[in-house]
C-alpha positions as CSV (number, residue, x, y, z in Angstrom):
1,X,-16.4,-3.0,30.4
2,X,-16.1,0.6,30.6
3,X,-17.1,2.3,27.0
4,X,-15.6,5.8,26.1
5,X,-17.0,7.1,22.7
6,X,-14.7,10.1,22.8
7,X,-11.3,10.9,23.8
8,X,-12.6,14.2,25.6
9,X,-14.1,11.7,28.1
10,X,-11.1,10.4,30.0
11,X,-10.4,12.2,32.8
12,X,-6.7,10.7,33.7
13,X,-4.7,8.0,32.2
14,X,-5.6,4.3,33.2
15,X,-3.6,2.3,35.6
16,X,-0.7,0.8,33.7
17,X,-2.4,0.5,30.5
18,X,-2.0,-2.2,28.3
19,X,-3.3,-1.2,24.8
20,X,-4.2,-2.9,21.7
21,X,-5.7,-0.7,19.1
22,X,-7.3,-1.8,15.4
23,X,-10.3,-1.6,13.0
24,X,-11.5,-5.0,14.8
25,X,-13.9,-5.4,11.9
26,X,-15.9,-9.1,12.5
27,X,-13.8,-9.6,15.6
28,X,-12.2,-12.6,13.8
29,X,-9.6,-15.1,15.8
30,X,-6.8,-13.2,14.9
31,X,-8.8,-10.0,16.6
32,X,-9.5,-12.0,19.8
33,X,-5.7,-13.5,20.6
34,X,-4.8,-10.1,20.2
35,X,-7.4,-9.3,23.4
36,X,-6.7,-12.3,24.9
37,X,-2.8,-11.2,25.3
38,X,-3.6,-7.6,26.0
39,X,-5.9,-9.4,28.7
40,X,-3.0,-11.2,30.2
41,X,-0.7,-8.9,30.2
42,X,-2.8,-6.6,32.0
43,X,-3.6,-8.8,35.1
44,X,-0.1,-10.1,35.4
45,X,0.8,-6.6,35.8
46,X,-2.3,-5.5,37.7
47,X,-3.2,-3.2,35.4
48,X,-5.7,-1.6,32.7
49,X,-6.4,-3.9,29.3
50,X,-7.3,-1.0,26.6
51,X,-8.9,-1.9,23.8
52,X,-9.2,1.4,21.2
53,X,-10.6,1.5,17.8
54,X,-12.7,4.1,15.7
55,X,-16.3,4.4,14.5
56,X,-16.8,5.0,11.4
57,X,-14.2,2.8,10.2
58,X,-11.5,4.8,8.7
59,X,-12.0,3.8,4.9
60,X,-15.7,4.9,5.2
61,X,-14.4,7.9,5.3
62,X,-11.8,7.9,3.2
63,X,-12.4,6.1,0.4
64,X,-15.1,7.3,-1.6
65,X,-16.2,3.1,-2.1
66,X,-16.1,2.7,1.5
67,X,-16.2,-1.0,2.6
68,X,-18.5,-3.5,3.5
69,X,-18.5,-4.0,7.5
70,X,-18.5,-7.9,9.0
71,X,-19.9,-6.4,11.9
72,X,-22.3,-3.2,13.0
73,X,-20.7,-1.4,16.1
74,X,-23.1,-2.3,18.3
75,X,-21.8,-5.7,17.6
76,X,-18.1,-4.8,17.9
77,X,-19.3,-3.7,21.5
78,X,-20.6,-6.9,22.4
79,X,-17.9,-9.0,21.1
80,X,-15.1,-7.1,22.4
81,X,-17.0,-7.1,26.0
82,X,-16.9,-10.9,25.7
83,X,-13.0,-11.0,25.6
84,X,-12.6,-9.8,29.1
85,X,-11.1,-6.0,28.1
86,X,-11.3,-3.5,31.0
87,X,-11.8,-0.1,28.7
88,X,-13.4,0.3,25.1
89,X,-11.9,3.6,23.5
90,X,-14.3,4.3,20.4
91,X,-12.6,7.7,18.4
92,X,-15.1,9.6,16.4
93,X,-12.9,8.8,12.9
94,X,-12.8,12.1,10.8
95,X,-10.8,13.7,8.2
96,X,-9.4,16.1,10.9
97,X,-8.5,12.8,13.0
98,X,-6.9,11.2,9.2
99,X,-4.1,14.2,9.2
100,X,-3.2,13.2,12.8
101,X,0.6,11.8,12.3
102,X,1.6,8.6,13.6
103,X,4.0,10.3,16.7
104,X,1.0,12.8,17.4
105,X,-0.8,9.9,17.9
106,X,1.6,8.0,20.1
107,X,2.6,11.1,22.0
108,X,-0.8,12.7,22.5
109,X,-3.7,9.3,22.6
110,X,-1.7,6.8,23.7
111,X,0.7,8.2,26.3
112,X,-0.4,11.6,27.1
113,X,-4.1,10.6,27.4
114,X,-4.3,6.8,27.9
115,X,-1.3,6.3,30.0
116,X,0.0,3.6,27.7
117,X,2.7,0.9,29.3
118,X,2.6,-1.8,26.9
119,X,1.0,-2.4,23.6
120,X,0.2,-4.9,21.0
121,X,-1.0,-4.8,17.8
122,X,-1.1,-7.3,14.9
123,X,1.6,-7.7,12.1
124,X,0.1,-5.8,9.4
125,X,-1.3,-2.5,11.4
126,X,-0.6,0.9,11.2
127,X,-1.5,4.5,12.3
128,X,-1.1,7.8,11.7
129,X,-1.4,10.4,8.1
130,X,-0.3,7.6,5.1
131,X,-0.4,4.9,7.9
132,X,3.5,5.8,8.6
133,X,2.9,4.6,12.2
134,X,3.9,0.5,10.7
135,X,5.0,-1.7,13.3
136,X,8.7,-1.0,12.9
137,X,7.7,2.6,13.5
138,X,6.2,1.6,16.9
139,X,8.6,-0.7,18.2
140,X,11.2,2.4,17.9
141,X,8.9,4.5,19.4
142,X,8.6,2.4,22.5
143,X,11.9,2.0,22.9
144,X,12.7,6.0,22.7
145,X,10.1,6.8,24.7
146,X,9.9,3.8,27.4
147,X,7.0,1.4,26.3
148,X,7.3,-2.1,25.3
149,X,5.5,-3.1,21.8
150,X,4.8,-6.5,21.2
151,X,3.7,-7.5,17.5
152,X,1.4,-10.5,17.0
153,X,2.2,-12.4,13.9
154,X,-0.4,-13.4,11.5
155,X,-3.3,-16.4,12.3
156,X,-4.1,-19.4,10.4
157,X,-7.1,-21.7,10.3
158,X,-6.4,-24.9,8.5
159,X,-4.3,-23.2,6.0
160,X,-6.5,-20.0,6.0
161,X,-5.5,-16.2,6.6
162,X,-7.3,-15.4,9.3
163,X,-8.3,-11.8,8.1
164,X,-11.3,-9.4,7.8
165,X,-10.7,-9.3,4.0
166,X,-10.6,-13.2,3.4
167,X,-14.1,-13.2,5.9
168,X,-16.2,-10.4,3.6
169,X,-14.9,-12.5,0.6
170,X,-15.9,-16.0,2.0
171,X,-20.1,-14.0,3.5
172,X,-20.3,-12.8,-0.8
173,X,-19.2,-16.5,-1.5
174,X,-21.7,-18.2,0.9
175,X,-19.1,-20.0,2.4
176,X,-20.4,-20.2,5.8
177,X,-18.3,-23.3,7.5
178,X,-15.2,-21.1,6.3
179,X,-16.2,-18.2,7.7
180,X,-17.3,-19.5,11.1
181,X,-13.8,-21.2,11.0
182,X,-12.0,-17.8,10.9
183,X,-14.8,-15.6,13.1
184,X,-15.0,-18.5,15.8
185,X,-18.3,-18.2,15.8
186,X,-21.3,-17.9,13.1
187,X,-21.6,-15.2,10.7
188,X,-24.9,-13.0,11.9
189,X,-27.3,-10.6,10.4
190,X,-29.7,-8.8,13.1
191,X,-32.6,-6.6,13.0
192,X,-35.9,-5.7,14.1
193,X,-38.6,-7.8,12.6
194,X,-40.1,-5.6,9.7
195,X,-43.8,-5.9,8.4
196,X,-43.2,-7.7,4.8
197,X,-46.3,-8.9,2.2
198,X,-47.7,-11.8,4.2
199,X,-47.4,-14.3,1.9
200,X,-45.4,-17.0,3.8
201,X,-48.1,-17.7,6.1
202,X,-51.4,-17.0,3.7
203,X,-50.6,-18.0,0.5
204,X,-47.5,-20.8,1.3
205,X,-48.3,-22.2,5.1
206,X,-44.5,-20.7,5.7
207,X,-45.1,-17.5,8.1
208,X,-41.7,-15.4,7.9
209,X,-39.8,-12.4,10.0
210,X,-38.3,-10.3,7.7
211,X,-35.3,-8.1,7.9
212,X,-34.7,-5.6,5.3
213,X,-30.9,-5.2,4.4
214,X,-29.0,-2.9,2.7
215,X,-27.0,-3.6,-0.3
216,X,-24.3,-0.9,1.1
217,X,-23.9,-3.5,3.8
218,X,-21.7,-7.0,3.6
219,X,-24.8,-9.1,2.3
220,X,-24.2,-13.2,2.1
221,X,-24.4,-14.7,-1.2
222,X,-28.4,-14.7,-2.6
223,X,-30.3,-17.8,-1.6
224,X,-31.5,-20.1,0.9
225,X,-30.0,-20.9,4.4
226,X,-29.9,-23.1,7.0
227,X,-30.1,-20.7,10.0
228,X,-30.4,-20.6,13.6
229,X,-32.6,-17.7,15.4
230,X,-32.6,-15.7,18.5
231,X,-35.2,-14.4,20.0
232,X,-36.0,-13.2,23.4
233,X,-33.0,-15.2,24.9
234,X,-34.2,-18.4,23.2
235,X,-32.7,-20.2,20.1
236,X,-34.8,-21.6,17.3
237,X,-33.5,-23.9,13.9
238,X,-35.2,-22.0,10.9
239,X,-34.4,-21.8,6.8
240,X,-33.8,-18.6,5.6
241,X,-33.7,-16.9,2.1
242,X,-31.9,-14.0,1.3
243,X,-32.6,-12.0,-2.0
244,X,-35.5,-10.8,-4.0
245,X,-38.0,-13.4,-3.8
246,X,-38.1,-13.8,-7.7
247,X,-41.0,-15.7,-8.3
248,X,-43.1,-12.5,-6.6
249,X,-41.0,-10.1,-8.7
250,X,-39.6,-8.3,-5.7
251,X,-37.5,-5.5,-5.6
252,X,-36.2,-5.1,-2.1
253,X,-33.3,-7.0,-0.3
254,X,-34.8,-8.9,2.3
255,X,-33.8,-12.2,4.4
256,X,-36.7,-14.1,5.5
257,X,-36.7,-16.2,7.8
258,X,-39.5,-18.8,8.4
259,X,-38.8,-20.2,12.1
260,X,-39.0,-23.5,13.4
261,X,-41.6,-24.3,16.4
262,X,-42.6,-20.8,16.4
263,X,-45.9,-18.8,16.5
264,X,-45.5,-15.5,18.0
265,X,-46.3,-11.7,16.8
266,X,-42.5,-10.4,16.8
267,X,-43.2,-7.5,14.4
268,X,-41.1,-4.9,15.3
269,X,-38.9,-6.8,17.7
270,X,-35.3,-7.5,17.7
271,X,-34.3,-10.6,16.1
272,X,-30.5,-12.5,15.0
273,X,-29.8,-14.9,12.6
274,X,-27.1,-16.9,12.2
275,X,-26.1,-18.5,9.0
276,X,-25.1,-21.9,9.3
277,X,-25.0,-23.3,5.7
278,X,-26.1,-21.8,2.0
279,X,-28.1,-24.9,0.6
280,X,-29.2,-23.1,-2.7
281,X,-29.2,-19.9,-5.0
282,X,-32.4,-18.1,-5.3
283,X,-34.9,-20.0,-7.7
284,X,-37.7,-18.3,-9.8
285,X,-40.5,-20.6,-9.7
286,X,-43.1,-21.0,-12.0
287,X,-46.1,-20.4,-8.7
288,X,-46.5,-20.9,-5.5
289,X,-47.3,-25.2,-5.5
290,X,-44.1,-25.4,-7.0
291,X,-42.1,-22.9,-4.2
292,X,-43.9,-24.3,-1.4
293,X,-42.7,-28.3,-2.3
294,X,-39.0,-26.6,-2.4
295,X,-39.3,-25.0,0.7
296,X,-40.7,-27.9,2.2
297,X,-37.6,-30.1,0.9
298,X,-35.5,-27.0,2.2
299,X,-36.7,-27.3,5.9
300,X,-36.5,-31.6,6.0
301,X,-32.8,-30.6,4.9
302,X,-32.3,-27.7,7.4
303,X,-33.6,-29.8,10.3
304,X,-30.8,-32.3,9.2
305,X,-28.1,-30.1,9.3
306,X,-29.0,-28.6,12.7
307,X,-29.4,-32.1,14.2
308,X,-25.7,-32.9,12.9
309,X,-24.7,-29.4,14.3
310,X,-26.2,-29.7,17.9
311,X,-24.6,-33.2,17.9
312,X,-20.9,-31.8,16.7
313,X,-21.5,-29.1,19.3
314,X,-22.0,-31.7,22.1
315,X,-18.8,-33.5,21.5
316,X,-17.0,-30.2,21.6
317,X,-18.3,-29.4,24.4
318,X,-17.6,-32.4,26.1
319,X,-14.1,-33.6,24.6
């Protein structure tokens, strides 16, 4: 996949591009049948698939509040790779880029500069100053100016929206099952591994990578999870908590992860995590006996789940 990361860098228009353009925050389901058409269209036509979106998202900008991201843009990259798109177009979001109007847009990104043929977008987008550019807008457009539009409608998963809001709600709610569901895949926190106080391994016989976080950041409900870890292209089954640590009295947001199997020095080394299942909130203890017989009933528990997981994933796989 070729990755532009300003407009400035595009030479001449693609080969019969066929465009999508969004946010893509998370990369949900509804995100990825919007690729996979785009994708499609593209190689029946022999052409370019276009996938263009903007970094920061818009409403970090815009709104003084901001918003909580599903995914970093280093993951958006990844993600979107994996969908087979031809062309990642990342605009540098600004004010100056807010005031743009919807047929400037059109006219001068999509056409002039991209060499759009065909687009899709979802039901609910829209571009431009006051987001005038609404699907009805586009599908005039196309027809005035010779480009066909073609308007996905929304995605359900067993009765859910499929829908970056719904996802951020269901990661706060620690309702992990759900929001696998709608992502298609596991919810994931990364990092690199970050010196922490040493106590999982000294004082509880529980070493632990830790990964600060960031309360501006989408942070999963407080508490402990089952988890599964990458690490140096290998995947491990590990418990995770997620919080303050409460019985030390801690005051930074950390997830730490103690890892199945595992006895390496990974400080400072990239780690992911996914979150497979929040077992329980976060627990103040009254000393360490009494948190190390909970996290020992936490792991027997953890292991369980991830021996039912590996077994659903095998009848997937093969049915």
């Amino acid at each position: 996949m070729e990755i532009y990361t300003n407009l400035s860098e595009i030479q001449t228009p693609f080969p019969r591009a066929h465009v999508t353009i969004g946010n893509f925050d998370g990369v949900h389901l509804g995100h990825q049948r919007l690729f996979d058409q785009v994708v499609s269209r593209a190689r029946q036509h022999k052409g370019t698939s276009v996938a263009v979106t903007f970094d920061p998202h818009p409403l970090k900008v815009l709104s003084p509040q901001g918003i909580r991201l599903i995914s970093t843009t280093p993951q958006k990259i990844e993600l979107i790779g994996r969908a087979g798109i031809d062309v990642l177009v990342i605009i540098p979001f600004t004010r100056e880029v807010a005031v743009t109007t919807a047929v400037d847009f059109v006219d001068e990104v999509l056409l002039r500069r991209l060499g759009m043929m065909d687009l899709v977008v979802g039901y609910d987008y829209a571009m431009g100053k006051g987001r005038q550019g609404d699907t009805a807008f586009l599908q005039r457009q196309g027809e005035e100016k010779g480009f066909s539009v073609t308007v996905m409608s929304a995605h359900y998963e067993q009765g859910m929206l499929v829908s970056s809001t719904r996802i951020r709600e269901l990661v706060t709610e620690g309702k992990m099952g759900d929001v696998r569901r709608l992502l298609g895949r596991y919810y994931q926190i990364r990092g690199d591994v970050q010196l922490g106080r040493q106590r999982g391994g000294k004082q509880l016989g529980f070493p632990t990578a830790n990964l600060y976080l960031s309360e501006e950041d989408l942070c999963p409900k407080r508490g402990v999870y089952v988890t599964q870890v990458s690490y140096d292209g290998r995947q491990y089954g590990g418990v995770s908590n997620i919080g303050y640590n409460p019985t030390f009295g801690d005051t930074s947001l950390v997830a730490e992860t103690h890892i199945f199997d595992f006895n390496a020095d990974i400080y400072g080394r990239p780690l992911k995590i996914n979150l497979l299942k929040h077992l329980r909130g976060e627990i103040a203890f009254s000393g360490i006996e009494p948190l190390a017989r909970q996290i020992r009933r936490d792991i027997e528990v953890a292991r369980k789940v991830l021996a039912k997981e590996q077994q659903r994933r095998l009848i997937a796989y093969h049915g």
